[in-house]
N, C-alpha and C positions, 0 to 999 in steps of 0.2 A: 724356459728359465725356471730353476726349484724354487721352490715356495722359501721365502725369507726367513732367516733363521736369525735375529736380532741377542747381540749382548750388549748391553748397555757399557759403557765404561768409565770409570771417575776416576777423574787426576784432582789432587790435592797436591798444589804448590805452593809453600809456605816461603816464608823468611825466617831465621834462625835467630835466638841468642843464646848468650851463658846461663841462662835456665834454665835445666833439664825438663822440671817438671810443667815448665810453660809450654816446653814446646811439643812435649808426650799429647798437652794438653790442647792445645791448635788441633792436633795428626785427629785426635780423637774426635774434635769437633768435626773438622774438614769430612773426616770417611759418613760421621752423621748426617750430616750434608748432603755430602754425595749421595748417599743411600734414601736419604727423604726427596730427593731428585730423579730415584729409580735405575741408580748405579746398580749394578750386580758383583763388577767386579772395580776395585779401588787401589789404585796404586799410591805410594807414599815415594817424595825423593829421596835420593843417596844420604845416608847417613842425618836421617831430619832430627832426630835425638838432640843434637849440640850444634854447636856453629862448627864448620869444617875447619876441624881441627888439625887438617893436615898441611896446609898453609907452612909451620913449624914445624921443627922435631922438639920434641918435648917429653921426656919419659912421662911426666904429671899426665898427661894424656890419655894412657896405659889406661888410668882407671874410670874412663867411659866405658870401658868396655865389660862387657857382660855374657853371660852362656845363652846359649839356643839350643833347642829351647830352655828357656829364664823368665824373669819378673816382666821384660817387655811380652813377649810373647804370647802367657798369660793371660796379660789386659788384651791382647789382639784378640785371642779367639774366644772369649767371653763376649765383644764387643760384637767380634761377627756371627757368633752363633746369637746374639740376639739382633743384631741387623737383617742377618739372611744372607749375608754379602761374601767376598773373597775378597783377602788383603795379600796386599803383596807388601811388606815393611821390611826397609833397609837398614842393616844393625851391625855395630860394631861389635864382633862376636870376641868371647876369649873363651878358647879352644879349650889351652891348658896354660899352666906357668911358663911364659915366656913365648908362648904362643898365641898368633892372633891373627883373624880374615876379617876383610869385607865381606860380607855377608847378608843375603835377602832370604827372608822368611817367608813360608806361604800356606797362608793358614786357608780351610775351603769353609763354607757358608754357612755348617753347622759347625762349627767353632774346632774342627780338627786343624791339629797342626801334619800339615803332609810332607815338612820337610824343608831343605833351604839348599841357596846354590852359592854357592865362595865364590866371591870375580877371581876371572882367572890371568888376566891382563892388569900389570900394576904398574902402573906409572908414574916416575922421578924425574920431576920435571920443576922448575922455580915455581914455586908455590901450590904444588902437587907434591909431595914429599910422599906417597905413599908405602915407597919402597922401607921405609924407616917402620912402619906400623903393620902392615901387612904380609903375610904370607901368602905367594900365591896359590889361588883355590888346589883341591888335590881330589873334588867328588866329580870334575868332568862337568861337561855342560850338560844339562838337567831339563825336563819337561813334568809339570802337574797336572793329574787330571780331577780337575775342578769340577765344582755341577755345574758349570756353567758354557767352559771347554775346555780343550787341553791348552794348555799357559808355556810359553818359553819364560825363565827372566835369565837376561845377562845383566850389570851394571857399570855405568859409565864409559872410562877406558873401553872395556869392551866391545862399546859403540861402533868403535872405528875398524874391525879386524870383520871380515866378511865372511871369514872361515867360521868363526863362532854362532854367525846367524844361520849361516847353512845347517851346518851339522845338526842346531837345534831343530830348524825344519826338518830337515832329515828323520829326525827322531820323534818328529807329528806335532810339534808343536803348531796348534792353530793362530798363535798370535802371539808374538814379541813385546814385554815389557822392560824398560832402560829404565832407572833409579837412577837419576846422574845429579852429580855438582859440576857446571862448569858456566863460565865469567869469563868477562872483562877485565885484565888488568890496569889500574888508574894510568899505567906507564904508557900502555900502548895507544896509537893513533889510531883516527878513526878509519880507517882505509885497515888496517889490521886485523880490527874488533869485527868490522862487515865480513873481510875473507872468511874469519876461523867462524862465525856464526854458521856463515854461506854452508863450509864444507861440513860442519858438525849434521844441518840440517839434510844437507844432500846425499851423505853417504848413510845415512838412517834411510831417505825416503827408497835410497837403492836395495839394502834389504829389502822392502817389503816388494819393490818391484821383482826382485831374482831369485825369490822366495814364494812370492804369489799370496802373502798372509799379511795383514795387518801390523804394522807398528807403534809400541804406545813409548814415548818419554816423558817422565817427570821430571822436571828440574827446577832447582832452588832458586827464591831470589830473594833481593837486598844486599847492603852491604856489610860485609863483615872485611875489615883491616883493608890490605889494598883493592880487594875484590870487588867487584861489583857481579852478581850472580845474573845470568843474564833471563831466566825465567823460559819463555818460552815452551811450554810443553808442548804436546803433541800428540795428534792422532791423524797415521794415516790407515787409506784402506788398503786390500792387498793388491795392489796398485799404484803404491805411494801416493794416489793422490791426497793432498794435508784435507782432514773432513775438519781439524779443529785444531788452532794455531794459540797459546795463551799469549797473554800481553807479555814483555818483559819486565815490569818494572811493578806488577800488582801481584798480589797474591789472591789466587785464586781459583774456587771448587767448579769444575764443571764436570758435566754426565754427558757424551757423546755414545751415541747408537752405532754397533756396525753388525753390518747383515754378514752372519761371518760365511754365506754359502755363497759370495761371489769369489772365493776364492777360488771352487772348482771351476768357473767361467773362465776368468784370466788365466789360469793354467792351460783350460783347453786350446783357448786362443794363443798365445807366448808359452808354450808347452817347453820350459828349457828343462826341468828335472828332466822330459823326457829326453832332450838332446844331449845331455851329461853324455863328454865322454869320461867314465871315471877309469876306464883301462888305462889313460895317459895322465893323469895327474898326480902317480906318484912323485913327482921333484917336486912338489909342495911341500914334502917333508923338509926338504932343504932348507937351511934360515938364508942360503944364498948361492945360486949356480952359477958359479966360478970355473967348475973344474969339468 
């Protein structure tokens, strides 16, 4: 067995309001937190800036948003270069006039900013309205290398397409971080609210099993308008097994450890990169084999 190779990791899951600067002001405390708990590396949820604004179409909305790097960004790697830490913060980016992504920043420990990934997956869906506000990503899916180790992040949507976790593996990412918003609606029953929790958590824990790498999600909670945000964060190993499951209904900092050199064990043992047949999967290009 190789000698343990530990990263620490903090998840900061807040609740949201129409404060901007309260909730910059949470993010900031939270990563403090984390990092006086011996976090190294710190995720923030999807869009923690505002209340998820996407609920609505709303043009007034337009102007949350801000350049990257910009004035949040800034505060991020001043914060981490004096923490020591890596953040990963999720931000409504504005591109240029009339343009606009979802967007995750990723600053490394000495306060550099190394870049960001556009979600590439955008979802129009009753009270997901993203289609209205963003443009889908156009930089590809993306890996950082961190002092700590190489980082995939995708965000939310994302979650669900297994194509997007591969490829990031593919391209070395040691471990997967999810920035997400997603809830409850007050409409739906309870037999509904358990399914979609069920599948949101199972087909994450299946990245990291078909992957072999670690997965982290942050997600939001509290209530904003019909929502109920269902919290829930998460760490698994590269194994999916959950090492740390958050409450749903609290907000809250935690520092989970993962030895990130069992991944070359579960690979050796469940060896599937090696059984890839990639000769036969070109019809994945297809959006549908019909013909």
């Amino acid at each position: 067995m190789p000698k343990e190779r530990i990263v620490n990791i903090g998840l900061v899951q807040n609740a949201c309001s129409g404060d901007r600067d309260q909730n910059l002001q949470k993010a900031i405390k939270g990563i403090e937190d984390a990092a006086a708990k011996g976090a190294q590396i710190v995720c923030l949820q999807e869009l923690f800036g505002s209340l998820y604004f996407c609920d609505v179409e709303d043009y007034d909305n337009f102007n949350l948003a801000e350049a990257i790097p910009g004035p949040t960004t800034d505060i991020f790697c001043a914060l981490a270069k004096r923490l020591g830490v890596v953040i990963v913060a999720s931000l409504f980016e504005k591109r240029a006039q009339g343009l606009y992504h979802n967007t995750a920043a990723v600053i490394d420990a000495d306060g550099t900013y190394l870049g960001k990934y556009r979600k590439m997956h955008i979802p129009d869906d009753p009270g997901y309205f993203e289609k209205f506000y963003f443009t889908p990503g156009d930089l590809g899916f993306k890996v950082f290398e961190t002092k700590f180790a190489k980082i995939g992040v995708l965000i939310c949507w994302d979650q669900w397409y297994p194509e997007a976790a591969r490829i990031t593996a593919l391209m070395g990412a040691e471990m997967l971080f999810y920035p997400t918003a997603i809830g409850w609606h007050n409409s739906q029953d309870e037999r509904t609210n358990q399914e979609q929790h069920n599948a949101w958590q199972t087909i994450q824990q299946s990245h990291a099993v078909a992957n072999g790498i670690p997965v982290i999600g942050v997600n939001r909670t509290g209530v904003e308008g019909d929502m109920q945000f269902w919290g829930g964060s998460y760490v698994t190993n590269a194994f999916g097994w959950l090492e740390y499951k958050a409450p749903h209904l609290e907000e809250v900092t935690e520092v989970v450890p993962i030895d990130m050199n069992r991944s070359d064990s579960y690979r050796i043992h469940w060896p599937f990169l090696r059984d890839r047949r990639i000769d036969a999967y070109s019809p994945i290009e297809k959006r549908f084999i019909d013909e």
